[in-house]
C-alpha positions in Angstrom: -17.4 5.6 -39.4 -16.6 8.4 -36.9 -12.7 9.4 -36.5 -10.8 9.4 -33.1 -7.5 10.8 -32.9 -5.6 9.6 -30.0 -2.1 11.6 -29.4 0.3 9.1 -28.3 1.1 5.4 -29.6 2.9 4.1 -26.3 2.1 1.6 -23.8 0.0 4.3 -22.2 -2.4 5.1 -24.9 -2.7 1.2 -25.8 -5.7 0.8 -23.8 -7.1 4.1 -25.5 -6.3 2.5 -28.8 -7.7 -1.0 -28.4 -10.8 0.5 -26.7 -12.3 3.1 -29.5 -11.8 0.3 -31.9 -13.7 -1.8 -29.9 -16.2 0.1 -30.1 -16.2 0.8 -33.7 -14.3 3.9 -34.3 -11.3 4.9 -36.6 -8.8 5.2 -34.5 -6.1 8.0 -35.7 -2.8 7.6 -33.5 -0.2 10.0 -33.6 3.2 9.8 -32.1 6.9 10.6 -33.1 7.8 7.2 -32.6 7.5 5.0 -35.3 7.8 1.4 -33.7 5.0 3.1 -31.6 3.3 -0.2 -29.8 0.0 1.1 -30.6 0.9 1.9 -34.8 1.5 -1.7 -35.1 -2.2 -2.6 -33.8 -4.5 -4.0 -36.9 -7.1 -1.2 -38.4 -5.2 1.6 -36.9 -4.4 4.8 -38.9 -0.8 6.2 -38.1 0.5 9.8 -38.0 4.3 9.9 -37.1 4.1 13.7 -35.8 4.9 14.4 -32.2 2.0 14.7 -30.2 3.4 18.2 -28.9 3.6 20.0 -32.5 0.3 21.5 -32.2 0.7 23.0 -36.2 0.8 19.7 -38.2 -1.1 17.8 -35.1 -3.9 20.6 -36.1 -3.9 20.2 -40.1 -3.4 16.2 -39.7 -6.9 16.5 -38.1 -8.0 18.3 -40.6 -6.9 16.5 -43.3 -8.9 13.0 -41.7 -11.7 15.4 -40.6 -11.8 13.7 -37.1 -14.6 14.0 -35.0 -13.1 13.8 -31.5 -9.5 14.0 -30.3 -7.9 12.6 -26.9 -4.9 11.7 -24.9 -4.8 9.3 -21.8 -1.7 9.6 -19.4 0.4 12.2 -20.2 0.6 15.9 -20.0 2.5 17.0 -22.9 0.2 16.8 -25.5 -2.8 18.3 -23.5 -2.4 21.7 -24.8 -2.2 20.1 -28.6 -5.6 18.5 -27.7 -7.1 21.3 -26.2 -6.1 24.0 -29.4 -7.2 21.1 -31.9 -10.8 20.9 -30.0 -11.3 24.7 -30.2 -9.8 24.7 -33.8 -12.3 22.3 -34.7 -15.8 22.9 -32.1 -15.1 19.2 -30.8 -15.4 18.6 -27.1 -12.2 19.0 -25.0 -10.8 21.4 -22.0 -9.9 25.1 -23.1 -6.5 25.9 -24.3 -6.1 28.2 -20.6 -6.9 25.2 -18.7 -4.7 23.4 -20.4 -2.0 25.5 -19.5 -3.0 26.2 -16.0 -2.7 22.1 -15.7 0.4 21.5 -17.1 2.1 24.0 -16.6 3.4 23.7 -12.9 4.3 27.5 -12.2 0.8 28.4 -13.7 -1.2 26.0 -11.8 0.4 27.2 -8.2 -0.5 30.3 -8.9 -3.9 29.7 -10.4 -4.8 27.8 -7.5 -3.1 30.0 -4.9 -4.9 32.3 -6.0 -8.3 30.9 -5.5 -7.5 29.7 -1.8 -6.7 26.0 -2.6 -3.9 24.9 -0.2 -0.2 24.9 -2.2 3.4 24.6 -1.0 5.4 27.8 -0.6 6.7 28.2 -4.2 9.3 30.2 -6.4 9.5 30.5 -10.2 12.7 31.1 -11.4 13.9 31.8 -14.6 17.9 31.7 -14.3 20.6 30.3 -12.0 20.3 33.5 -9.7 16.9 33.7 -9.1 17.0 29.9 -8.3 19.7 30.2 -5.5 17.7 33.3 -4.1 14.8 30.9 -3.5 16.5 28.4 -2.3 18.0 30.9 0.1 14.6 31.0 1.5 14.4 27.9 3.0 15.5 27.0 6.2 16.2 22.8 5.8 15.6 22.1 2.1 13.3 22.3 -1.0 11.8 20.2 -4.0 13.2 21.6 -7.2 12.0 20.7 -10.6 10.6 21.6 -13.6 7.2 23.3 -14.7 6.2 21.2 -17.4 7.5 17.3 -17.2 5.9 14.2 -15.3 6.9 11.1 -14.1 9.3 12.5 -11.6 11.9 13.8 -14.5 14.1 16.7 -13.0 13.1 16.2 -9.8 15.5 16.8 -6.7 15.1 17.2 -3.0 17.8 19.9 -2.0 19.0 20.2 1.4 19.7 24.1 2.1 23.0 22.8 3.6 24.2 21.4 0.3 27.4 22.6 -1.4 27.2 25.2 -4.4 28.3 22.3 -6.9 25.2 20.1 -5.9 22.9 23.1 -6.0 23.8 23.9 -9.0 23.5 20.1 -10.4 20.2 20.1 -9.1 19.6 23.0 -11.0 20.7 22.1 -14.3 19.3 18.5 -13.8 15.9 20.1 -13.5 16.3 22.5 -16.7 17.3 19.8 -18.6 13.8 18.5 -18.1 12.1 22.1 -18.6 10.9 23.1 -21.6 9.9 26.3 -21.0 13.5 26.8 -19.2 11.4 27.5 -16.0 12.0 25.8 -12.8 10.0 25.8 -9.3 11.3 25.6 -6.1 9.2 24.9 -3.4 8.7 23.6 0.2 9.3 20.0 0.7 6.4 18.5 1.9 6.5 15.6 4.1 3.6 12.8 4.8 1.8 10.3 2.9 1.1 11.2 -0.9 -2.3 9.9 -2.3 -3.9 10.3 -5.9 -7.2 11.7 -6.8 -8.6 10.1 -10.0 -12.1 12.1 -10.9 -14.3 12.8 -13.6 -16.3 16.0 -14.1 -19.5 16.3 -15.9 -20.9 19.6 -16.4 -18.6 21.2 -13.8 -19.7 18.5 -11.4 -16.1 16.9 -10.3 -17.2 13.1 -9.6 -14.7 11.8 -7.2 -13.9 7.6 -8.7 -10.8 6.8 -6.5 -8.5 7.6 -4.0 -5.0 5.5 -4.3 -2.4 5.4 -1.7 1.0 5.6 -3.5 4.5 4.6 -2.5 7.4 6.1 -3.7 11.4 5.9 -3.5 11.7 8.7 -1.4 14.6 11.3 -1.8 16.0 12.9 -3.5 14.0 11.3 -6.9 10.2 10.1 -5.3 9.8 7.9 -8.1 6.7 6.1 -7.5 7.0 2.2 -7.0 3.6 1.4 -5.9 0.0 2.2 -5.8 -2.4 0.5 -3.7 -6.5 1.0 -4.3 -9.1 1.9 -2.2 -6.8 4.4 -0.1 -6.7 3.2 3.9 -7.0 6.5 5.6 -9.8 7.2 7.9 -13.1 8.6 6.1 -12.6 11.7 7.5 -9.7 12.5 5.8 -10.3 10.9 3.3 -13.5 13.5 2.9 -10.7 16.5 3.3 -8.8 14.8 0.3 -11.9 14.7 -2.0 -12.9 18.5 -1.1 -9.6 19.6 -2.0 -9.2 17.8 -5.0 -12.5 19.0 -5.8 -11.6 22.6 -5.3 -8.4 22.2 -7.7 -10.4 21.2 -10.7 -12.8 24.1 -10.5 -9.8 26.5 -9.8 -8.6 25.5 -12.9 -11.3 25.3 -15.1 -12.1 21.7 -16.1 -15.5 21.3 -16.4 -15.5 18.0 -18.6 -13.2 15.1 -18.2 -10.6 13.4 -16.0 -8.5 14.5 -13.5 -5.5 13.1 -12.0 -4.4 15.0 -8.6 -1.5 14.4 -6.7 -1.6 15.3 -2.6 0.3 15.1 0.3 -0.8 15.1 3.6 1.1 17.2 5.6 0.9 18.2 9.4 -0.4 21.8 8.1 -3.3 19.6 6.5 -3.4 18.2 2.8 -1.9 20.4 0.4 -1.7 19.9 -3.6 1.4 18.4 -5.3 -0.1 18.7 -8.8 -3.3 18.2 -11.1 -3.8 17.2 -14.8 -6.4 17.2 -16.6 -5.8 13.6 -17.6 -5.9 10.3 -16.5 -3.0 8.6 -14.0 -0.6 7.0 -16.0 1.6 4.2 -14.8 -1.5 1.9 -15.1 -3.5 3.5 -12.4 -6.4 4.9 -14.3 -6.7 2.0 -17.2 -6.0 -0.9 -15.0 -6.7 -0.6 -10.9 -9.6 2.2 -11.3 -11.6 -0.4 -13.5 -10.4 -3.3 -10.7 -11.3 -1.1 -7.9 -14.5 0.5 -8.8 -15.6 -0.8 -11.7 -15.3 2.2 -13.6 -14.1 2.2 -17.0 -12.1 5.9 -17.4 -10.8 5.0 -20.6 -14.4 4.1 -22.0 -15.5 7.8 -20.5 -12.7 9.4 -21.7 -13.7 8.4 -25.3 -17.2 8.9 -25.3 -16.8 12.9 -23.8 -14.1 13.2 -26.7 -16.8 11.3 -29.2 -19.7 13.6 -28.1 -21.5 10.5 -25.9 -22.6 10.5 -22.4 -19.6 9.0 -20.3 -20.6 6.5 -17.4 -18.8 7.1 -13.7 -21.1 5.7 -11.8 -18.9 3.4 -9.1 -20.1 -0.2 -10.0 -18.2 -1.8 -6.8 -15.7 -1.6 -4.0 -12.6 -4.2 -4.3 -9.0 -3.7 -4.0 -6.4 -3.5 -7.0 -2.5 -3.0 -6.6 0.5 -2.2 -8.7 4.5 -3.1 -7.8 7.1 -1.5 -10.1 10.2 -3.3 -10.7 13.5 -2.0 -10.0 17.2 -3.9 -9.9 20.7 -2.8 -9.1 22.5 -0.7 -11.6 24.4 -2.6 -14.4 23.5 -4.3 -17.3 20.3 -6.9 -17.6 21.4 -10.5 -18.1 18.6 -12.3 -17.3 15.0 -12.2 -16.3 13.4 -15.0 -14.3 10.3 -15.5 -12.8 7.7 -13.8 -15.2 5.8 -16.7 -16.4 5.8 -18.1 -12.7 4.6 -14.3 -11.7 1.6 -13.8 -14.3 0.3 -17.6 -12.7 0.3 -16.3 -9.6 -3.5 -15.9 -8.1 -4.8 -13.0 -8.7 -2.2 -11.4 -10.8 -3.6 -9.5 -14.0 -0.7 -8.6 -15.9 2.9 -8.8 -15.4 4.5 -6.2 -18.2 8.6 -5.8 -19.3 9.6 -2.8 -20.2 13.1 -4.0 -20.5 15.1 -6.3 -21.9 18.2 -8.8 -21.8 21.0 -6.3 -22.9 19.6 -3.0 -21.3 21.2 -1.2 -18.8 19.2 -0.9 -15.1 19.6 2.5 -13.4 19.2 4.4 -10.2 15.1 5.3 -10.3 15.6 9.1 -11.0 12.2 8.9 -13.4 9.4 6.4 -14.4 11.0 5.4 -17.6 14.1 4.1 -15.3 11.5 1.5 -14.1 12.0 -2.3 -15.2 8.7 -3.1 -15.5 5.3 -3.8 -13.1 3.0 -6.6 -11.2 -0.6 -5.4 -11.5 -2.9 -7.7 -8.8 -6.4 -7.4 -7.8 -8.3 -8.8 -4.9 -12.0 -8.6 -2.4 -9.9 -5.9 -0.7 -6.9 -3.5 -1.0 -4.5 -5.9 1.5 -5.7 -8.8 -0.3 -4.4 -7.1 -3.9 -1.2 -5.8 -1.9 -0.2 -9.6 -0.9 -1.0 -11.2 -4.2 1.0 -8.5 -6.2 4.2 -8.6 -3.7 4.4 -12.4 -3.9 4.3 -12.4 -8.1 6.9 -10.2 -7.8 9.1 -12.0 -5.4 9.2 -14.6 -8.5 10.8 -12.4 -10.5 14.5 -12.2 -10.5 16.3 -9.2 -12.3 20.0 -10.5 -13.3 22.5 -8.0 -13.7 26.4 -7.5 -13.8 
């Protein structure tokens, strides 16, 4: 039987996990969590290492003598993957695009460098090279870290703001930096969309464009996605060229891509690229929806050595609505067996329970859970997934 090794147990890699067995592989998770939601699925073989130590990540694969290794969602443990798959001569991205996609300071410049349109940007290493770039500019700034996701450590600054809340941005944003390094850049203001893709050898294969809705300042955690994207063609066209020019810039000539762009009055400009899948259910549960594309399925057979299939089977609409409630503790929860009813709804998920506390959205985790609807078109998916989650009702106190 042929080994996978999948880096991460969550809710994220689930799909990952339940798909390679499917099609009759031993699955090797890893994760630092023990009561990992994917360790406790039947057949699989668990490794409770985090899926960023790259040493004993390295001789655990030895040690099973895996034949392919893989993440889906997350950034982290890309570099792992990538030093494992050289380690070993399995497929996978090279440890330098690894870095030039997860870490953010790296990837601005890497792409900067080749021509593809970027904010203005600062990396700063300490407290007085941060407040001499935020000198710089004239209204505000995004400040946040080089190498988290899901929004963590992520502030919008106003240049007018005190040197207490400058400096609480700041140490907000370290707190989520492991490197210690921080970016500061130009705020960018207009709709943000997603770019899911898949490249084959070095041909970047454009599956998805997604329209995404977020909270805004000073956080943008993102609250909703909505699939196919309803910009014009045309720029629609511009988003896929410069998506398309990010990958290359940064080397990934196999595998998926997840890029993040705004659309600005300067033209569209990149917010960041991974060399992963979308998390937050984008890439495992409205790309298939959407297109009929199974990324997951692709992601596995590259990793396995197989021929991966992106061809776009059809064009429907798919949509995602995160919950959110007031801040206080959770009481009660109404409304989710009402919700998952609902028509077209495909899966209503909890990520909290009675007893936890609800916070301000500062990062995805902070989320209370999602509606996931699909439908003949993307405002067809929209209304089905905003009326199951009117049912639900979020008690707090």
């Amino acid at each position: 039987m042929k080994k996978l090794m999948i880096l991460g147990a969550s809710i994220l890699q689930l799909t990952a996990i339940e798909k390679a067995l499917e099609m009759g592989l031993q699955v090797i998770a890893v994760d630092m969590d023990p009561e990992a939601v994917g360790f406790k699925v039947p057949g699989v073989i668990c490794e409770n290492i985090s899926s960023t130590d790259t040493e004993n990540v390295l001789l655990a694969a030895r040690r099973h003598e895996i034949n392919g290794i893989m993440t889906l969602a997350s950034d982290k443990p890309m570099r792992t993957v990538a030093v494992v798959a050289k380690a070993l001569g399995l497929p996978g991205i090279s440890p330098q695009t690894a870095l030039n996609t997860t870490d953010k300071g790296q990837m601005r410049t890497v792409l900067k460098e080749h021509g593809v349109a970027v904010p203005e940007f600062y990396l700063v290493r300490s407290l007085a090279e941060y407040l001499d770039a935020v000198s710089k500019f004239e209204d505000s700034c995004i400040v946040k870290p080089v190498d988290n996701s899901g929004s963590r450590g992520v502030t919008l600054l106003l240049n007018s703001s005190s040197l207490d809340k400058k400096k609480e941005a700041y140490n907000y944003s370290k707190k989520y930096s492991d490197s210690g390094n921080i970016l500061v850049e130009e705020y960018m203001q207009g709709p943000e969309v997603s770019v899911e893709a898949f490249s084959i050898d070095g041909v970047c294969y454009v599956i998805q464009i997604t329209d995404k809705i977020t909270t805004g300042p000073p956080y943008f955690v993102e609250i909703g996605h909505n699939q196919p994207s309803s910009l014009p063609v045309v720029t629609k066209n511009e988003i896929k060229d410069l998506a398309g020019a990010a990958v290359k810039a940064t080397g990934i000539l196999e595998g998926p891509s997840h890029t993040e762009i705004k659309l600005t009055d300067s033209g569209p400009k990149i917010v960041e690229l991974g060399a992963r899948l979308g998390g937050g259910f984008l890439a495992t549960h409205l790309v298939p929806l959407s297109t009929g594309v199974d990324l997951v399925d692709s992601c596995i057979r590259l990793a396995m050595g197989m021929n991966p299939d992106v061809a776009i089977k059809h064009d429907r609409g798919s949509a995602i609505r995160f919950l959110q409630a007031e801040p206080g503790t959770i009481v009660g929860l109404e409304g989710i067996e009402e919700a998952r009813k609902s028509e077209n709804v495909v899966q209503v998920h909890i990520s909290h329970s009675v007893g936890d506390k609800s916070v301000v959205l500062k990062n995805g985790n902070d989320r209370i859970g999602s509606v996931i609807a699909r439908g003949e078109t993307a405002t067809e998916a929209i209304a089905s997934c905003e009326r199951a989650q009117e049912k639900i009702k979020i008690i707090v106190k």
